[in-house]
Wavefront OBJ file of the C-alpha trace (Angstrom):
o trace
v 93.442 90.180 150.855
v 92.897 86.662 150.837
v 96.307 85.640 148.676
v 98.618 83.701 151.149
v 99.235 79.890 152.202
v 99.124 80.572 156.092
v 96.555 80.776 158.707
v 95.497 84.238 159.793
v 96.687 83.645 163.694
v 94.505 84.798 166.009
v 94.040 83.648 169.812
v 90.881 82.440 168.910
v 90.755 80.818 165.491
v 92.248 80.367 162.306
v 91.551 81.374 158.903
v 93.150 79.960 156.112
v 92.028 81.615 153.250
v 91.178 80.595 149.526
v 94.376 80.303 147.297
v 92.211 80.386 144.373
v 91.922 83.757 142.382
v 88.477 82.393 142.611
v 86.975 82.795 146.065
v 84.022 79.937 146.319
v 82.837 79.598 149.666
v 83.005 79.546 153.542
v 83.970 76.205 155.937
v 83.402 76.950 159.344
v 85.030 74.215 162.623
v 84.137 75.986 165.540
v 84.142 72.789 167.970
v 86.851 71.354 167.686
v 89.451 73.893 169.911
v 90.289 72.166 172.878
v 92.386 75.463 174.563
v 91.220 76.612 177.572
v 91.685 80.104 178.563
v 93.628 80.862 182.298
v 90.621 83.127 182.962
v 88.135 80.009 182.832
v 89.621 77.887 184.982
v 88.544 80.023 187.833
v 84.858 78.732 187.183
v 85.596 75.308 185.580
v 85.609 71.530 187.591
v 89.604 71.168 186.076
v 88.211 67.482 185.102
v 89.919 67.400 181.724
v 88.392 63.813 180.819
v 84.957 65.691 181.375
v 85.860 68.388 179.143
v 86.848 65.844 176.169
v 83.567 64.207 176.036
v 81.758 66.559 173.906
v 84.557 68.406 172.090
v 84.155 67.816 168.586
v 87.521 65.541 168.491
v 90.118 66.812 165.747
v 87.529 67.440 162.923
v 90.024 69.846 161.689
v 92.048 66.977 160.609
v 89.709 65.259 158.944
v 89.622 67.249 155.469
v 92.592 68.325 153.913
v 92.868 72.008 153.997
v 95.874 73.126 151.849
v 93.332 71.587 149.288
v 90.416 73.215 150.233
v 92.557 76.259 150.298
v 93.723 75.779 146.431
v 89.784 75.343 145.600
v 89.070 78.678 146.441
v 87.283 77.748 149.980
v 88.192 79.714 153.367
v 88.537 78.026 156.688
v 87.777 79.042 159.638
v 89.169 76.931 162.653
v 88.301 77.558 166.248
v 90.852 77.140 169.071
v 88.785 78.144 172.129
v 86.983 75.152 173.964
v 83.141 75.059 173.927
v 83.102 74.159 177.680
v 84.906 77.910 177.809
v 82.591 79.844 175.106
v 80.376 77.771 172.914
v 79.865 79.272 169.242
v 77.304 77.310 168.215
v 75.223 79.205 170.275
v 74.203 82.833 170.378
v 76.592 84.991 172.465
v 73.894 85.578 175.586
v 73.673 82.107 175.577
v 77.699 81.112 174.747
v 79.439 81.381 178.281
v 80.255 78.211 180.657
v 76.700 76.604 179.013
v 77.696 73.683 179.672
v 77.158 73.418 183.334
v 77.348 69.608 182.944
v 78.506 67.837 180.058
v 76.553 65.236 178.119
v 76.832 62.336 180.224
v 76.079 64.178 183.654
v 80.150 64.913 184.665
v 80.151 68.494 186.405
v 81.912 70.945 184.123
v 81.036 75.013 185.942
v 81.600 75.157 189.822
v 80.903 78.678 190.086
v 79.734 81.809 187.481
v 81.680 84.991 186.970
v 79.929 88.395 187.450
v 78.239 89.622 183.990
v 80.685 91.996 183.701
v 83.241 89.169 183.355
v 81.151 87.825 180.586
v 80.703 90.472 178.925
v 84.576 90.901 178.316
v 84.716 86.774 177.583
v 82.152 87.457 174.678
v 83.828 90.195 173.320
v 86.668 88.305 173.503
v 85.944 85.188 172.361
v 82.640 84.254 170.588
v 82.079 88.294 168.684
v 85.482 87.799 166.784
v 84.445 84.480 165.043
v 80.950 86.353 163.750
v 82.818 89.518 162.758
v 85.552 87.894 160.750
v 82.386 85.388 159.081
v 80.393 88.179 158.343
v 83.041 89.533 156.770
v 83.950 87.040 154.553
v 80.007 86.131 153.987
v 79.896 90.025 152.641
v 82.513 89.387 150.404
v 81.065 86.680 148.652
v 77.725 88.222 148.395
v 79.347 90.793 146.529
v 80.985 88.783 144.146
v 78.446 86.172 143.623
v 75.222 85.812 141.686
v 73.989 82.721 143.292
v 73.611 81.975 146.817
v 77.144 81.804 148.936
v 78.023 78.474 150.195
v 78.745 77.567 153.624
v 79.273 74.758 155.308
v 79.585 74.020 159.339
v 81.561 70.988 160.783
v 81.094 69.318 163.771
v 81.137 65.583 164.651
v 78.858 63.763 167.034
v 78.706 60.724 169.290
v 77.821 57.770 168.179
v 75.124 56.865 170.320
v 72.465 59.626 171.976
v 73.589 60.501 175.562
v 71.390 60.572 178.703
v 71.265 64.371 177.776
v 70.623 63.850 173.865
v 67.389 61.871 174.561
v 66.116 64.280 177.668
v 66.030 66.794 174.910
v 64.558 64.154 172.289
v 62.749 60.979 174.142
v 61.494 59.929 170.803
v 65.021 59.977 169.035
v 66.076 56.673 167.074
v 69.388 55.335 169.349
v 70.988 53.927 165.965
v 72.823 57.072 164.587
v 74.438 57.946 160.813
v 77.435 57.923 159.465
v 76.510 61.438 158.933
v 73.902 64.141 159.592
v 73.260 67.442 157.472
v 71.039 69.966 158.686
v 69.510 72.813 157.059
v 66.647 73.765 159.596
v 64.252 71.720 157.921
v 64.886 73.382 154.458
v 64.855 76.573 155.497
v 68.648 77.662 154.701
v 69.243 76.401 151.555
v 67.919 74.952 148.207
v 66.819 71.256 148.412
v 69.436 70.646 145.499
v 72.483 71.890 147.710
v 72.119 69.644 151.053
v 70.868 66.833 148.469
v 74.188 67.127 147.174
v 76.117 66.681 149.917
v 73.814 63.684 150.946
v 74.040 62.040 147.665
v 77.792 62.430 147.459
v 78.080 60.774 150.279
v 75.305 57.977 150.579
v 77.289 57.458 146.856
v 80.891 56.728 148.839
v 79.149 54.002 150.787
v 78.049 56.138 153.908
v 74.391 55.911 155.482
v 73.110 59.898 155.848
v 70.000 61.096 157.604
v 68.984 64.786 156.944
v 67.652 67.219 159.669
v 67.846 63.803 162.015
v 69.208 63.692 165.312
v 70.598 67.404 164.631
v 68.554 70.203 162.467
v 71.286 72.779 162.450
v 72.812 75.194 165.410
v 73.672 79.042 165.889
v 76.397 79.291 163.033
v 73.397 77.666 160.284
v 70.744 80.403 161.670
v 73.748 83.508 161.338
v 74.317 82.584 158.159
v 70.932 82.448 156.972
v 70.453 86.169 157.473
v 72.654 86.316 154.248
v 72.239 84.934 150.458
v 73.239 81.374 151.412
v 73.514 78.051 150.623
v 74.129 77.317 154.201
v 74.463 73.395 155.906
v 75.768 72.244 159.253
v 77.657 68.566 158.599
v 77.588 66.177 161.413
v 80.520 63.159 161.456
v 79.626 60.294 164.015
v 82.971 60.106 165.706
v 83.477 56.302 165.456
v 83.796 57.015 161.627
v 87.115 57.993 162.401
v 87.972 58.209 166.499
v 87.904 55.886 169.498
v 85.225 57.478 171.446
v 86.249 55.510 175.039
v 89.787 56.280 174.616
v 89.760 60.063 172.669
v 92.062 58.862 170.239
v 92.004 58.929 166.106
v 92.303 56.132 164.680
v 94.734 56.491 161.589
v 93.633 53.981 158.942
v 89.964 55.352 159.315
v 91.232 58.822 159.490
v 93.502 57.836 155.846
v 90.075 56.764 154.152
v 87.744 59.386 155.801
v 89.797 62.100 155.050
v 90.302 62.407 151.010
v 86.650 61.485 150.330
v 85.278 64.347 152.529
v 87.663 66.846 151.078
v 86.532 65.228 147.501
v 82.878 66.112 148.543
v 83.593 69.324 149.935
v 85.320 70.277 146.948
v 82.900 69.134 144.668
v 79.816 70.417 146.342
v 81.263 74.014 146.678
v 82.107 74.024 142.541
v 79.034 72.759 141.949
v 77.414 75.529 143.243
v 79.519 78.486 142.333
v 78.462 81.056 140.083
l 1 2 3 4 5 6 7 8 9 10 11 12 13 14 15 16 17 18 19 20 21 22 23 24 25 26 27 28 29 30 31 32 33 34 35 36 37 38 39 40 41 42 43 44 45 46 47 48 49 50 51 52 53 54 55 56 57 58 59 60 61 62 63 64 65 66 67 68 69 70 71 72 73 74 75 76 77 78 79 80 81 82 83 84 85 86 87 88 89 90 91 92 93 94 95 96 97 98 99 100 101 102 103 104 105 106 107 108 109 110 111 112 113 114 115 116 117 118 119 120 121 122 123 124 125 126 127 128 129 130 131 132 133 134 135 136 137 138 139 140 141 142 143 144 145 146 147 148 149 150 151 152 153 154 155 156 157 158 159 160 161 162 163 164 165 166 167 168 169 170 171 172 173 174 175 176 177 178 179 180 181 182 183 184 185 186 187 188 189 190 191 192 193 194 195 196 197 198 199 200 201 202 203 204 205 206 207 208 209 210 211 212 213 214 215 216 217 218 219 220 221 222 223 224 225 226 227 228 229 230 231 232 233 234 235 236 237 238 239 240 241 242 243 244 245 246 247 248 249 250 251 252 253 254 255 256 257 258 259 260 261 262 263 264 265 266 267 268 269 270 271
């Protein structure tokens, strides 16, 4: 089933599954698409500079997944923008939510009729939670400990006028990274202390639970036997934030040492 060095294609995401005989764990991008579906654009501003702000900028190519692959860890890789259908958030809440984006730029002119949502959540945020509860099930089944999972997303480096009207009190110096369990309530203290240490090891300042305690992926997991962490990268790490580009000799030193931690972290805790 899971035995082949290609992506499952799908409109919607990716899946590149483990090329191990040993199947360790689940890492989930579901921010980073930046496609936009024809049927959208009959609702959306068409101000593609607005739409980049918040997408979370080519954190598919910041870990090397032919390697995760060979280490017995699936992928899953959105394609559909979160401006479209957001799936870090549950489906009744998924469609156009992002009336503006985070610094104030208009992003939904109009709404289509529930009906039309309906279809555009059937279509596009269901399929990502059917194919991960899939694979969650799988593990489960062949696991005796917990199944690991791991959600990444990147964040700005700075909090945005919208950032702080959700969180006044929030510290305006951000990490390198942020990992989030929901305040310890989806995994063991020893698997997101891990990941931190790994990390804060490598030279990289980590908060925990701080700006970010986890999204809609981290909770839909947690229904399951997880060990189950969302992974915030602050986007200067490895991207020009004013000009949405990567830049490469950050990118060549990021890279290796998060698909090192990865790696190690989902080993670590397989059994």
């Amino acid at each position: 089933m899971f035995k082949y060095d290609h992506p499952q294609k799908n409109p919607i995401f990716d899946y590149y599954a483990p090329l191990s005989a040993r199947f360790r764990g689940l890492l989930s991008i579901p921010h980073s698409g930046e496609m936009i579906p024809e049927e959208f654009k009959l609702y959306l501003s068409g101000d593609e500079r607005a739409y980049q702000e918040d997408v979370d900028f080519k954190v598919n190519e910041l870990v090397d997944i032919k390697k995760i692959q060979e280490a017995g860890i699936g992928v899953l890789v959105a394609h559909v923008h979160r401006v479209c259908v957001d799936l870090n958030r549950a489906e009744n809440n998924s469609v156009l939510f992002w009336n503006e984006n985070t610094q104030g730029k208009k992003l939904v002119l109009n709404r289509p009729s529930q009906e039309i949502v309906e279809k555009m959540i059937s279509t596009y945020h269901r399929p990502y939670f059917e194919i991960m509860r899939s694979l969650v099930n799988d593990l489960e089944g062949k696991k005796s400990a917990p199944v690991s999972m791991i959600d990444l997303h990147s964040m700005p480096s700075h909090p945005t006028a919208y950032h702080l009207k959700q969180n006044p009190k929030q510290k305006t110096h951000r990490p390198d990274f942020c990992l989030s369990d929901r305040h310890g309530k989806t995994c063991s203290p020893d698997f997101i202390n891990f990941f931190t240490s790994q990390l804060t090891d490598l030279g990289y300042e980590c908060t925990q639970n701080d700006p970010y305690i986890g999204g809609f992926v981290t909770e839909f997991v947690d229904q399951f036997r997880t060990n189950n962490i969302q992974i915030e990268i602050k986007r200067s790490v490895y991207m020009d934030e004013t000009n949405k580009v990567l830049i490469p000799m950050q990118v060549d030193v990021l890279k290796p040492l998060l698909t090192s931690v990865l790696i190690k972290g989902f080993e670590n805790f397989d059994s």
